[in-house]
N, C-alpha and C positions, 0 to 999 in steps of 0.2 A: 776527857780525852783518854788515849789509853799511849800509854808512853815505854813502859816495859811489860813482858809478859813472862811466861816460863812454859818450858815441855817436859817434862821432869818423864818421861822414859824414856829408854834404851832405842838404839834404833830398830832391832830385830821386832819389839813390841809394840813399834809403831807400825812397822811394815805390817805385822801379822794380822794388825787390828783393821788397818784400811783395805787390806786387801780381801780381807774375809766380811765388809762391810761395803765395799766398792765394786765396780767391774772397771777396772783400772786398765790402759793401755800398755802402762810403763810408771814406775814409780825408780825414783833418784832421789838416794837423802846423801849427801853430802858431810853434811856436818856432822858434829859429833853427838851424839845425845846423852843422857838427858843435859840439861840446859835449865837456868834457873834466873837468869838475867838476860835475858832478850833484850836485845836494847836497838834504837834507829842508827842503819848503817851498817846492821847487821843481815846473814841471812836468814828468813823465814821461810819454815816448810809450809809447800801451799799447794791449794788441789783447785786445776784449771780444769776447762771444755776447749779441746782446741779445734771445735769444729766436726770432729766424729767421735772422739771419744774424750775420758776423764784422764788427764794425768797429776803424777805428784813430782814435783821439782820445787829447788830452793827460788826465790825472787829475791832482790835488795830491800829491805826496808826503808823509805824516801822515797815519794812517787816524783818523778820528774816528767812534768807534761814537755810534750817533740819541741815547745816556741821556748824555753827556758832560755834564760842567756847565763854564759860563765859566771861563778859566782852563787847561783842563786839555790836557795835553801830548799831542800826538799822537802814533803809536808808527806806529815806521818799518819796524819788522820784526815778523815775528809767526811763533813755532814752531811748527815741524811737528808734533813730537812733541805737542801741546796744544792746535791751532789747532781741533780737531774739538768737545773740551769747554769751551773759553776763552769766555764769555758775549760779549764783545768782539766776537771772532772766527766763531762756530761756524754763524751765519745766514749769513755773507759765506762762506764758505766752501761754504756748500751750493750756494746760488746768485747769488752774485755774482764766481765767480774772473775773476780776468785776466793779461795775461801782458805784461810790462813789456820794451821792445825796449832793447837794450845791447851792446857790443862788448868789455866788460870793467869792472872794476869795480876798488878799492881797499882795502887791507884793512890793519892797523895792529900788529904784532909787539912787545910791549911786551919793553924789558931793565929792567934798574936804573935807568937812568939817562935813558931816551927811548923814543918810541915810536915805529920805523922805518918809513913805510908802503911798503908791495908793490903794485904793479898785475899783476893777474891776467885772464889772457885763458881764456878756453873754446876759444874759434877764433880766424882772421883774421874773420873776417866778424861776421856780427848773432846774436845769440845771445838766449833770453826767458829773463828770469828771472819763476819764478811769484809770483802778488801773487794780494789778495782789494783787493777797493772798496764802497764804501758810498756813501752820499747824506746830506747833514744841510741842514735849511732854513736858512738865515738870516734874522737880524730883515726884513731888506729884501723877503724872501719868496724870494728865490733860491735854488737847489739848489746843494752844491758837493758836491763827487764826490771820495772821499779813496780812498787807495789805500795798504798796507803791502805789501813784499816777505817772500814766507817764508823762513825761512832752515832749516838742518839742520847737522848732528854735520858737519864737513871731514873730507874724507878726507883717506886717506894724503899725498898730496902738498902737499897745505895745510895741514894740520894744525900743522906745526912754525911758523907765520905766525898762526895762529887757529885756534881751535876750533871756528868756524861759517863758513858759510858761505850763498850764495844757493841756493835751490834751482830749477835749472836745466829746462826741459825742451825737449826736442827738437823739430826740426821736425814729422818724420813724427807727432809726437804731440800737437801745437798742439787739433786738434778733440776728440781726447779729454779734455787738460786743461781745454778748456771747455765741453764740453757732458757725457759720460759719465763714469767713469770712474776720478777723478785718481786716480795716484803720488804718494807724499810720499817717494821715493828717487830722488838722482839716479843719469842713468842713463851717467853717463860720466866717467871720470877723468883725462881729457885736460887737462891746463890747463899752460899757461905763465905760472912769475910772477918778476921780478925788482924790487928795491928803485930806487925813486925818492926824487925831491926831496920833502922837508918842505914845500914852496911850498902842495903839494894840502891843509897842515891851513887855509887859508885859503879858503873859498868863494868867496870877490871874485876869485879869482885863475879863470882858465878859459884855457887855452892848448894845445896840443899840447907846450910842455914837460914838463906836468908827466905823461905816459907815458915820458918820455924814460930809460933806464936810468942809475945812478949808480956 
């Protein structure tokens, strides 16, 4: 699963990098960057198709499918392997993917006795991990816009850390994951991950410590 992440630049080096990477319609970053504890319930930057062109706006992290009744818990990840037949999932997936901007993410290696977390990179730089989003009204009459990360089987070099993982896709393939096409395989095995501070099981905590190696 992939349960926190981080964006560790500034916002001006975000904008500069998608735009000069993208043919964007409109890009809104909101939040404040960099960011080091992404955590669900938070908002994530994410790059839509809405039909003619590409845009960048925040979404909630917790996808809430429209049939949800009060109460009910939002899922943060959503399998590949199932996302196609999953009633939840299978309309967002047709036509609502998107693609979630990240620098790395964090991942939890259980022993006997604790559970170790790993920060894991794909690159130095911005990396998208694929999500699907939806829309739900609220009593107030407002739209809010949820979003889950997909995740798939880790491969070999993560695997000994987790079983799953995000699933990744590339630049050159941005327009086909949202408009033609998608992969539900990642298509690179590149990644760096080394053990950090326990600090990241707390969400209130957000620092560049906590990538820091232990």
């Amino acid at each position: 699963m992939c349960g926190r992440f981080t964006l560790g630049f500034t916002n001006k080096e975000i904008e500069d990098h998608l735009t000069s990477k993208l043919e964007l319609s409109s890009i809104k970053i909101e939040s404040i960057y960099p960011r080091y504890n992404i955590s669900p319930g938070q908002k994530v930057l994410s790059i839509i198709h809405d039909g003619q062109s590409l845009r960048v706006g925040e979404l909630e992290w917790g996808f809430i499918p429209s049939f949800a009744n009060k109460g009910f818990k939002p899922f943060i990840n959503a399998r590949a392997e199932t996302i196609t037949q999953k009633p939840s999932f299978k309309d967002s997936f047709q036509r609502r993917r998107c693609l979630i901007v990240t620098d790395g993410y964090y991942e939890w290696q259980r022993s006997e006795n604790q559970k170790q977390p790993y920060y894991i990179q794909k690159r130095s730089g911005l990396s998208y991990m694929a999500g699907i989003f939806t829309s739900v009204v609220l009593q107030d009459g407002r739209k809010k816009y949820t979003a889950a990360i997909i995740t798939t089987n880790a491969n070999d070099a993560l695997s000994s850390v987790h079983d799953r993982m995000p699933l990744f896709i590339e630049e050159e393939y941005i327009s086909m994951w949202l408009n033609d096409s998608p992969t539900l395989n990642n298509t690179s095995d590149s990644f760096t991950m080394y053990p950090v501070s326990t600090l990241v099981n707390s969400s209130k905590v957000d620092n560049n410590e906590l990538i820091q190696p232990i």
